[in-house]
N, C-alpha and C positions, 0 to 999 in steps of 0.2 A: 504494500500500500504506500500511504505516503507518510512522509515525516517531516521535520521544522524546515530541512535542508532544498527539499522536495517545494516547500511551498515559497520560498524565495526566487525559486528559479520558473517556476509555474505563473507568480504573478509576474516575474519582468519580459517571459512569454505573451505576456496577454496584453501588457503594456507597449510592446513593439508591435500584436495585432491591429492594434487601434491606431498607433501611430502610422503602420502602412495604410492602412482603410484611410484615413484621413489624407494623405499625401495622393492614395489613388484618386478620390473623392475633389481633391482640389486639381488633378489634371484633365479630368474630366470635364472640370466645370470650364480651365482654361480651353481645352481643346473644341470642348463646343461653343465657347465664344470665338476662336480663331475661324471656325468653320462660318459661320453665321455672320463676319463680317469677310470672309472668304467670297460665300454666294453673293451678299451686296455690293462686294465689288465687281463682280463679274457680273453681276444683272445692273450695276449701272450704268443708263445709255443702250438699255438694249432690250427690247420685249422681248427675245428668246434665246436660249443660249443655244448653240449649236455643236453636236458632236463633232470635233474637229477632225473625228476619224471618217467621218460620213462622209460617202465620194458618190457623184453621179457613175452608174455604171451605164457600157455603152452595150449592144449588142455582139454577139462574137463574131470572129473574121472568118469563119470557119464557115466558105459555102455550102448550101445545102447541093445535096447528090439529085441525083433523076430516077430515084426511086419514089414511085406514087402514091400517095396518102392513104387514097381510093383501095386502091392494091393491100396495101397493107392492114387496114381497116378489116376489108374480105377476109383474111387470115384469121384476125384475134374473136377468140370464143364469144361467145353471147355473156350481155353483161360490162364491155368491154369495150374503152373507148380508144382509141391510139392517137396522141398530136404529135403535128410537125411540126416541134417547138424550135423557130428558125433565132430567137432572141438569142437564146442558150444555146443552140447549135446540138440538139441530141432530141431521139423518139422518147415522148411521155407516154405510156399506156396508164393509164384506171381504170382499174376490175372492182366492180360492186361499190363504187363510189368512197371505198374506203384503201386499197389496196393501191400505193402508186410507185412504177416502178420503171426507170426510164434509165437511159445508157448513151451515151456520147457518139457520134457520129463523126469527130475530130480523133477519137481513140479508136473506134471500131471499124469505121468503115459507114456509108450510109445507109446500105443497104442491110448488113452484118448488124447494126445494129437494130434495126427493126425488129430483125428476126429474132435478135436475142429476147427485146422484151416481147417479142410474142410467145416466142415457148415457155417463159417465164409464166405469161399470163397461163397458157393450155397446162401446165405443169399444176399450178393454183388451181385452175378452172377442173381438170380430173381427181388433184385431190379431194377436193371439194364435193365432184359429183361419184365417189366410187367408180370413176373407171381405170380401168388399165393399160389401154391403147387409146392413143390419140386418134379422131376423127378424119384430122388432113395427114394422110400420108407422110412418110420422110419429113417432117417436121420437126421431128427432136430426134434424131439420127444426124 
């Protein structure tokens, strides 16, 4: 347990908890005053501040192929939408409005990448419906 020795050294413990509490307590109060005349000075002169990391981005350089939207559309299972997202330079597929799964046309190829997110989709779309062979032919071969 404790003894007389015990309780000298327990109170000057307890005496330097309060004394830290307090020094944290007073940087705290410094720190959010430095903050709080931080933002007014940044918000003076200015209705809104602006992330300086924030960049206008442009569309990619990467043109699209001559593989047809149409075409590829015919391909993706029921359920299943395929864009030719020319912004971003790659095929977007969405299955069941929740599933979105899309692949670069500057890494793949234009046409290669199509295919990829279609088999992707038929691959979902058979799990989904218990089947075991795909519909279109050499498709996912």
């Amino acid at each position: 347990m404790f003894d007389k020795s015990d309780q000298k050294e327990a109170q000057q413990e307890a005496e330097d908890r309060a004394d830290e509490k307090e020094v944290a307590n007073n940087f705290q109060k410094e720190f959010n005053e430095f903050r709080r005349k931080l933002r007014a000075a940044a918000l003076k002169g200015k209705k809104k501040v602006r992330n300086p990391l924030a960049k206008m981005r442009y569309p990619t350089k990467t043109p699209p192929g001559d593989y047809d939207p149409k075409e590829a559309q015919a391909l993706c299972p029921p359920d299943a939408v395929i864009h030719h997202d020319t912004w971003n330079g790659r095929w977007e597929l969405v299955y069941k409005k929740s599933v979105r799964i899309s692949r670069s046309w500057g890494l793949y190829g234009h046409r290669e990448s199509a295919l990829m997110v279609i088999r992707l989709a038929w691959k979902r779309y058979m799990d989904d419906n218990l089947l075991e062979v795909c519909p279109i032919e050499d498709l996912l071969t």
